[in-house]
KOLKEVO-648849 format. One record per atom (N, C-alpha, C, O): x, y, z. Coordinates in pm, whole numbers, plus 50000, padded with zeros to 5 digits. Atoms other than C-alpha are relative to their C-alpha. Example, Ala and Ser with C-alpha at 12.3 -4.5 7.8 and 13.67 -1.06 7.14 Angstrom:
500894988150000
512304955050780
500905012050000
501945011850066
499184988149994
513674989450714
499235010950073
499745022050090
//
This chain:
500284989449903
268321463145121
498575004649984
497765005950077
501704994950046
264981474844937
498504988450071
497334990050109
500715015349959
263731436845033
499385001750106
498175000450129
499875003749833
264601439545412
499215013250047
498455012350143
500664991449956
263311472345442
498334999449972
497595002350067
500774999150003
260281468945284
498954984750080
497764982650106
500755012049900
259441436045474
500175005550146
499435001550236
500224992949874
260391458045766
498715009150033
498075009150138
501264997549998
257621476745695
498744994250008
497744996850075
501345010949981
255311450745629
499474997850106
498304996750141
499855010649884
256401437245928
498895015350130
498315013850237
500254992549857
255251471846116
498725003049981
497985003850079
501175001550026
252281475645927
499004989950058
497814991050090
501255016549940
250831439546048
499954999750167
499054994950236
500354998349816
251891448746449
499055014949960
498275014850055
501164983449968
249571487246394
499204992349990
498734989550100
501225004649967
246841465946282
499384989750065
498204986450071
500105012149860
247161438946537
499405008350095
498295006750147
500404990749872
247211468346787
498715005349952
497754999950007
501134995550054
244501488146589
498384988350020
497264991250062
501455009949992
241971454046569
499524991250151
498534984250172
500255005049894
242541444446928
499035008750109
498725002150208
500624989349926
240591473547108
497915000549907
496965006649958
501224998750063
237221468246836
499234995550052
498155001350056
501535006749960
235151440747015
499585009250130
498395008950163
500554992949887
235171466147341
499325011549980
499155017350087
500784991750032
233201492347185
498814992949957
497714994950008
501235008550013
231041467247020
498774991850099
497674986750078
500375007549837
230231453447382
499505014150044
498545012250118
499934987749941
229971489947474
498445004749932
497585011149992
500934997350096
227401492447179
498524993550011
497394998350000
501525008649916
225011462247303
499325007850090
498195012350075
500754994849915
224401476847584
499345010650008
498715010250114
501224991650024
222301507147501
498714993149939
497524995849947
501024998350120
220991487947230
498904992350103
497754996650101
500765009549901
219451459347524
499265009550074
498075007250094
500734988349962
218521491647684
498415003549927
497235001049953
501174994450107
216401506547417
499134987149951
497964990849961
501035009049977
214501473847351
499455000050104
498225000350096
501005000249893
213501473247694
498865007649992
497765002049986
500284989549990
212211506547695
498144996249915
497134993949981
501475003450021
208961500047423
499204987450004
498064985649961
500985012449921
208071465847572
499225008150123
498025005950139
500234994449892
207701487947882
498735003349969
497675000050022
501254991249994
205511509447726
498774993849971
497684995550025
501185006650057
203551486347509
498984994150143
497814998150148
500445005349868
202641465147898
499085018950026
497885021750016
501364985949961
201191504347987
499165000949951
498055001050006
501434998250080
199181508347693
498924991150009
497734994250009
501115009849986
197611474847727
499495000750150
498404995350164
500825001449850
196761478848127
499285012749985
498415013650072
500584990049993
195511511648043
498864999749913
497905007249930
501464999750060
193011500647776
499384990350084
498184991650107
500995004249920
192021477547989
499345005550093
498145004050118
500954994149871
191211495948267
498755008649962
497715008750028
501034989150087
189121522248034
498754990949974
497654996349986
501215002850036
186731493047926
499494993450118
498314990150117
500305007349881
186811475948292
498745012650044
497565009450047
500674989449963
185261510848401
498965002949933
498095008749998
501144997950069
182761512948113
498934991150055
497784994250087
500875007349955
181531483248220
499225000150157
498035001050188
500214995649848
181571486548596
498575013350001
497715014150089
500614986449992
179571517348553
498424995149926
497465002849933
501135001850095
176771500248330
499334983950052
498244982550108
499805012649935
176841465148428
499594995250150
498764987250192
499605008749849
177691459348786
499095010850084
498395006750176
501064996549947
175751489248885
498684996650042
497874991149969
501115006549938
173081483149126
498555009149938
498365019450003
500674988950040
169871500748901
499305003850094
498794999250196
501044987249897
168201527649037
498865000149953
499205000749835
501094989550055
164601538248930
500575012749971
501545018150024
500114985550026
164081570548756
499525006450071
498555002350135
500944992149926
163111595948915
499565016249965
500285023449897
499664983850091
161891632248839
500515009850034
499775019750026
499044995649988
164521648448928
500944997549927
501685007049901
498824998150094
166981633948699
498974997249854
499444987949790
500084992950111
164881642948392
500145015750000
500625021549903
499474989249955
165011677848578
501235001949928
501425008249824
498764996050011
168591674848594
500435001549845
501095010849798
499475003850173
168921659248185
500225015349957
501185021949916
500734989350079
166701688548099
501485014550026
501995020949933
499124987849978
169351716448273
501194999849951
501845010249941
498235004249983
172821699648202
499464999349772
500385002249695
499954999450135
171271696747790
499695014750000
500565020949940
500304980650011
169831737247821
501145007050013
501405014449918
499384994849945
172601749248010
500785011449922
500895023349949
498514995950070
175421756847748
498595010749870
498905019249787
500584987050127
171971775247525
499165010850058
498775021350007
501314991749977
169601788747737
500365010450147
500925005250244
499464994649888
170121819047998
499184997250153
498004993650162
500425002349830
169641816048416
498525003249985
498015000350093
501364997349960
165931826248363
499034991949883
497854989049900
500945009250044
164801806148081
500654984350013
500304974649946
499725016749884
166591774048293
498735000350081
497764994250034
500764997749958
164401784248551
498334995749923
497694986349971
501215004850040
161101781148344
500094986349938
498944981949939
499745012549973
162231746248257
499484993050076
498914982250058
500355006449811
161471736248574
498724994849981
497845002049936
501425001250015
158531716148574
499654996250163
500554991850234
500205001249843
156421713448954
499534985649959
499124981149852
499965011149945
156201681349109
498484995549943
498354985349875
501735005850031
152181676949044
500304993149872
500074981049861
499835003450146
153151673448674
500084985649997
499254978649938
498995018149953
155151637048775
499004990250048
498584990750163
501185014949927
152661604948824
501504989050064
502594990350009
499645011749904
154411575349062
500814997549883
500364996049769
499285006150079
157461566148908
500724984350029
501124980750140
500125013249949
158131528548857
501564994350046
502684993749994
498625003749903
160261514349161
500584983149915
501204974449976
499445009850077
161111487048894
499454982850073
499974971750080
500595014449961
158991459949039
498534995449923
497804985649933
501685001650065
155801467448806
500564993649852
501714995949815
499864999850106
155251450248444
499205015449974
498835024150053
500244984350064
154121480048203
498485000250031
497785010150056
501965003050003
150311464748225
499795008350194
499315019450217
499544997449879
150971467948620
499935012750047
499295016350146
499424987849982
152271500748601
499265008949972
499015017350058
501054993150037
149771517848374
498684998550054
497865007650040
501344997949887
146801506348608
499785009850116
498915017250161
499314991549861
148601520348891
499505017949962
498635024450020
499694986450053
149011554648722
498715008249962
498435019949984
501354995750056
145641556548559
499074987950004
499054978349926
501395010749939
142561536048730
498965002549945
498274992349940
501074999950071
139891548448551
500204999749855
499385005649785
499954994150158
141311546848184
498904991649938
498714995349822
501285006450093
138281523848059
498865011650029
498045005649960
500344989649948
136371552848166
500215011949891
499405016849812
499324988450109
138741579547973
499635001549863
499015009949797
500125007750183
139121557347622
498525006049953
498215010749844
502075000550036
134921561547633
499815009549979
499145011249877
500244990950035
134911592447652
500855012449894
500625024049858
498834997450141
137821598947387
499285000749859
498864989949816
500505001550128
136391609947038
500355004749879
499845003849768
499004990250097
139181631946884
500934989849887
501434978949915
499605003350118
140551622746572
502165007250003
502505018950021
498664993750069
144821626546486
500485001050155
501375009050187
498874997449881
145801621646856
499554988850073
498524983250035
500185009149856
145801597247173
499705002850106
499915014950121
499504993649848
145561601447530
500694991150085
500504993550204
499095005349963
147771579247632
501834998849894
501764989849810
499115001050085
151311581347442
501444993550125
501484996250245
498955011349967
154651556247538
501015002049935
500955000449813
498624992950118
158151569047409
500694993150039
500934991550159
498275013150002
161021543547360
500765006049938
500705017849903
498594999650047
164271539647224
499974996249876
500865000149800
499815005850150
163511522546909
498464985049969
497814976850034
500945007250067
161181505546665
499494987650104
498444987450168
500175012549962
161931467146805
499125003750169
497925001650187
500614993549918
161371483047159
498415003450019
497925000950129
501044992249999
158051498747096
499054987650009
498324986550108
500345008750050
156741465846926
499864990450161
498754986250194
500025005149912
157561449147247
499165002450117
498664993350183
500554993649889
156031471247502
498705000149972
497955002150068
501374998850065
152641469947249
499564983550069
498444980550111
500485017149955
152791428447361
500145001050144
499824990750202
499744999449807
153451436747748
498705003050030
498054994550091
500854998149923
150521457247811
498784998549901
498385008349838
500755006750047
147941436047652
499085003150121
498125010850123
501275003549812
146111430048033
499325019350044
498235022450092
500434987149971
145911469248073
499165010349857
498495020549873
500434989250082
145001482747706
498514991649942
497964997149847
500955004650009
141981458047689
499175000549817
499564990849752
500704995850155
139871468247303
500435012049969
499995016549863
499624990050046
141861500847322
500864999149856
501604990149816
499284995150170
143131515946953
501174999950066
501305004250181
499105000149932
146441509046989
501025004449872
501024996449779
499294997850102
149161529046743
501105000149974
501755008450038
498555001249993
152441519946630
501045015249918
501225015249796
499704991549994
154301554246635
501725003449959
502325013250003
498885002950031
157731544746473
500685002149853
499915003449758
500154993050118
159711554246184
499964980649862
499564978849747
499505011250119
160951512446059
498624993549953
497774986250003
501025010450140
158761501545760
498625008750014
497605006549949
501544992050038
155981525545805
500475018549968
501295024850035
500184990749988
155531558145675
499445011850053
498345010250107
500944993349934
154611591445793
498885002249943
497925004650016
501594994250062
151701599145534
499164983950080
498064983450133
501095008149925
150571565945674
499654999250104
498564994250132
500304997949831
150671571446028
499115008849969
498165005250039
500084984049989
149341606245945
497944994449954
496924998150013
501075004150081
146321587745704
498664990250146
497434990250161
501005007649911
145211563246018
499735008850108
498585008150152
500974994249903
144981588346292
498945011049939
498275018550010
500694990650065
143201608546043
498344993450020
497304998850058
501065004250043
140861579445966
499164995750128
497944996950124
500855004749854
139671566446330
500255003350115
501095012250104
499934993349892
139761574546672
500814987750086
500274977450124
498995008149917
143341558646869
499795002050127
499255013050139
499494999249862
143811555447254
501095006050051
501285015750125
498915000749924
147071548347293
501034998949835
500804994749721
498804998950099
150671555747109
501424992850020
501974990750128
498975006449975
153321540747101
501384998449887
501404990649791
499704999350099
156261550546935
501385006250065
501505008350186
498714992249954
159941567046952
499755016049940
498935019249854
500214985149998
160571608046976
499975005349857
499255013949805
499514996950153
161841610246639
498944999949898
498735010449837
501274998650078
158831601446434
498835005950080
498225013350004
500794993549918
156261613646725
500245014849950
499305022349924
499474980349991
158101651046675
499574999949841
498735008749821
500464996250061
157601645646309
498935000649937
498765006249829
501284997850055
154151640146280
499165011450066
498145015550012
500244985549939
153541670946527
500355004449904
499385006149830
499504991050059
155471687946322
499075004049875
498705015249838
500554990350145
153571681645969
498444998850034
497654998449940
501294996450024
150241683446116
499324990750057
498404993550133
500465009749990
149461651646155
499394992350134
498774981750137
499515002249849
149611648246522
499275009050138
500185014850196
500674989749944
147531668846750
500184997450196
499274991650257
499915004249876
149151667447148
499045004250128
498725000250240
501164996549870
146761686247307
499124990350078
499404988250196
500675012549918
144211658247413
500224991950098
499504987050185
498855012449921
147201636447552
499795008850141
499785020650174
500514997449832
146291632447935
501714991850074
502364995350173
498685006349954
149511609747985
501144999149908
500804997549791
499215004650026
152961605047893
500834996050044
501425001550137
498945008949895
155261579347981
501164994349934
501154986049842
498685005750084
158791573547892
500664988550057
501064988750173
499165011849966
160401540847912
501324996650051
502264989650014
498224991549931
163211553748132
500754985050024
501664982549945
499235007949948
164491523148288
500624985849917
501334976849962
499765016650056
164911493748041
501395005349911
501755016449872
498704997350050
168161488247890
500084990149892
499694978449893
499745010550133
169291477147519
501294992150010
501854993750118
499295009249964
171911451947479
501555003850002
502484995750001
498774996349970
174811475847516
499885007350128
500405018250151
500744990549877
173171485347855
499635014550014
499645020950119
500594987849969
171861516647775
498955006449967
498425005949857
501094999949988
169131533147905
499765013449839
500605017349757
500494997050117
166841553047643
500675013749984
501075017049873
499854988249966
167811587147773
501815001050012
502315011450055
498545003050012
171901574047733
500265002149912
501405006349891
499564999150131
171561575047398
500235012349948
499095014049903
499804981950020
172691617447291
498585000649921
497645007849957
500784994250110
170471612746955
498234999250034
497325004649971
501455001249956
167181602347149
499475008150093
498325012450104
500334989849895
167781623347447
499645013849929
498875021949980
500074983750035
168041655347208
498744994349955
498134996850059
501705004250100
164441641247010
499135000750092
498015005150068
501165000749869
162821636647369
500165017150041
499175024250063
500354978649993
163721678947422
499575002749975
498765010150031
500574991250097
162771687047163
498534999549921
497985006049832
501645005750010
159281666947173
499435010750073
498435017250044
500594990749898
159041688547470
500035011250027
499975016750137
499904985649961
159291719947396
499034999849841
498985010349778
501114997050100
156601712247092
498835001850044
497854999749972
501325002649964
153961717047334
500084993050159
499494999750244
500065010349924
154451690847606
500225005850121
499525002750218
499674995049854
156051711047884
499065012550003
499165020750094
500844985349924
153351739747863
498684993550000
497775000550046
501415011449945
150261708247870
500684997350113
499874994750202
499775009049829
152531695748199
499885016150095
499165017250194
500454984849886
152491734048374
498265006549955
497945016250025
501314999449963
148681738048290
499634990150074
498644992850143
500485010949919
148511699648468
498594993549928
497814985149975
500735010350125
146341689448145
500704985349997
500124974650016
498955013649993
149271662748124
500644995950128
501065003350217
498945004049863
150981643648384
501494991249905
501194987849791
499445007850051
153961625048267
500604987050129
500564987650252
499445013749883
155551589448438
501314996949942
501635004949854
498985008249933
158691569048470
499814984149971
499664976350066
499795016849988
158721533348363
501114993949988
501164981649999
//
């Protein structure tokens, strides 16, 4: 009796978990399907992220690249000058900012070399140079973007700077006591150099802007990440701040003119 009963049990035990194990694979089926879900989901996104960085550097480029260049003109150093003041300086010393139109020589419609350009601008400078006898300055000065730059623009206008003193105004491989030592020792023309070392040889002395009859910034040429000189934040703030050592109160007496190349 103990036998039959307990094999009766057995027996009822093995139909519950018949019934019990027949209902498992439909939850498990039930279970895929979110999970096929939720994979979809960050493929999705990953496809966004990648069309969206692309589009970010398509547009960098577009904008630098494919653009048709413009000349400079003086109006958008105007503008640089207000949109870098803006956020320090109040509505009335914006205003004296302002430099008048006389100040501005012919800015280049991008068809001149530099030799070209500087004839254009100034026709009598064999003339000028001659009568140049000041010591620790130029009257012609040339502001770039950088060392290699400068070096380059010194081999362009060969045809225009003729036996003129010609000074390399840069900070790579030369020092300032030595810059400071040669305009000390003879009488230069022409400069040629980036803002950064230019501002600091004003600064220790070395440097005397008054004389300077021209200055011309190398607005339009572009380095090999296409950008122009005045693109760069750390050159644009060095070119301000050249010009407020002096430079913008020689361009409103009309002692100085400045240009556009």
């Amino acid at each position: 009796m103990h036998g039959e009963a307990s094999d009766g049990e057995g027996g009822g035990d093995t139909e519950v978990m018949q019934q019990e194990t027949v209902p498992v694979p439909v939850p498990s089926e039930e279970t895929k399907q979110p999970k096929e879900c939720f994979l979809i989901q960050p493929k999705e996104r990953k496809e966004n992220t990648t069309k969206t960085r692309k589009r970010r550097k398509k547009k960098i480029t577009d904008v630098l690249a494919k653009s048709e260049p413009k000349p400079g003109l003086p109006e958008d150093l105007q503008k640089l000058m207000k949109d870098y003041y803006s956020s320090r300086r109040s509505v009335i010393e914006l205003e004296e900012l302002n430099l008048p139109d006389s100040c501005f020589l012919k800015a280049n419609d991008l068809t001149h070399s530099l030799s070209s350009y500087l004839k254009e601008i100034c026709p009598k400078w064999v003339k000028l140079r001659k009568n140049h006898s000041e010591k620790k300055s130029v009257l012609m000065l040339i502001v770039c973007s950088s060392a290699i730059r400068a070096l380059e623009l010194i081999r362009s206008m060969t045809a225009f700077r003729g036996d003129s003193k010609v000074i390399k105004l840069f900070a790579k491989h030369i020092k300032v006591q030595e810059q400071m030592k040669l305009l000390e020792k003879r009488v230069v023309h022409l400069g040629v150099g980036t803002p950064g070392r230019i501002k600091e040889l004003v600064k220790q002395g070395g440097f005397n802007l008054n004389p300077l009859k021209f200055l011309v910034f190398d607005w339009n040429w572009r380095d090999q990440k296409l950008r122009r000189m005045m693109d760069i934040p750390e050159i644009r703030k060095e070119v301000f701040e050249l010009l407020e050592m002096g430079v913008l109160s020689l361009c409103k007496s009309e002692s100085l003119k400045l240009g556009l190349f």
